[in-house]
C-alpha positions in Angstrom: -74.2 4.0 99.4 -74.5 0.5 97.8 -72.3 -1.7 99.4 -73.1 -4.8 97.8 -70.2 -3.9 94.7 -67.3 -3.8 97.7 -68.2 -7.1 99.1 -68.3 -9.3 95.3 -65.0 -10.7 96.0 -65.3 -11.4 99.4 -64.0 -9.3 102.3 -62.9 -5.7 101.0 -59.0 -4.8 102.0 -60.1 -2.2 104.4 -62.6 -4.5 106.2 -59.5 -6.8 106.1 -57.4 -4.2 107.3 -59.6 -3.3 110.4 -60.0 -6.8 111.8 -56.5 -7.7 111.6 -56.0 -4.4 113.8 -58.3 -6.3 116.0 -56.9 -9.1 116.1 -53.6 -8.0 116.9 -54.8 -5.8 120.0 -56.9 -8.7 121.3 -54.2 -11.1 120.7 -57.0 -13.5 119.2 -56.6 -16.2 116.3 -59.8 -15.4 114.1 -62.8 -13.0 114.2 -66.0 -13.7 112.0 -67.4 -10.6 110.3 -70.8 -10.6 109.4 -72.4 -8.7 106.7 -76.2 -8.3 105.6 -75.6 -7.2 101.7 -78.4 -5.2 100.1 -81.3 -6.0 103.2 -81.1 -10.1 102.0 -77.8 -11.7 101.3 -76.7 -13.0 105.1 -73.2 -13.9 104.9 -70.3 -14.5 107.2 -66.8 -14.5 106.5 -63.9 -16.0 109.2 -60.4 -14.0 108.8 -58.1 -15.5 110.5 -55.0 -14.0 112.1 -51.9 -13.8 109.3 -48.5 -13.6 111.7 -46.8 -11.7 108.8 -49.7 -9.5 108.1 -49.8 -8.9 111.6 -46.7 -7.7 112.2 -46.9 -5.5 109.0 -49.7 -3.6 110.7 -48.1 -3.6 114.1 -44.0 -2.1 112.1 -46.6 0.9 110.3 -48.2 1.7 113.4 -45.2 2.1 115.1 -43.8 4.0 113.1 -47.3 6.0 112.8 -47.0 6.7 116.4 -43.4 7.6 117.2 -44.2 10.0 114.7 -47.0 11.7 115.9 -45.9 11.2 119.5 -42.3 13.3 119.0 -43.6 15.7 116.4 -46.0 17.0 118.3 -45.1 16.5 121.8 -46.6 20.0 122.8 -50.3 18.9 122.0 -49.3 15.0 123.7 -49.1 14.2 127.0 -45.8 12.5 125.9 -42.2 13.7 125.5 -40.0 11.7 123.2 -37.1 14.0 124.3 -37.7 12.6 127.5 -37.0 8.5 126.5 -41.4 8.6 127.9 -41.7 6.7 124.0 -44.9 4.3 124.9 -44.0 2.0 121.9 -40.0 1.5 123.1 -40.8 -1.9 124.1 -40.2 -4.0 121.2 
């Protein structure tokens, strides 16, 4: 797969998309990503933590998770019915 297309316009959405996951688990301010494009093109690109991004990603993976937690609490250690939500604390 040539990636070189993805990365004309800098850092693609779902790179993007990844680190600020990162960022918000590791609570840090930036991350540089570092890409060798097509064996010869060395470049680096700083993304730096976006509080309203941030939160974005943090509300849909929430929401993600109580899902998946309560509608399928037999195959999950977890039982929503039980108050045992791991992403109550808000």
């Amino acid at each position: 797969m040539d990636i070189v297309p993805l990365w004309a316009h800098g850092v693609p959405a779902y790179m993007r998309h990844r680190v600020m996951h990162l960022l918000a688990v590791t609570g840090h301010y930036a991350a540089d990503v570092v890409v060798l494009l097509g064996g010869q093109d060395f470049e680096i690109y700083r993304i730096e933590r976006e509080e309203a991004e941030t939160s974005q990603l943090i509300k849909q993976k929430r929401t993600f998770w109580r899902g998946a937690s309560c509608s399928t609490k037999e195959s999950l250690p977890i039982t929503c019915a039980q108050g045992n939500d791991p992403l109550s604390r808000n």
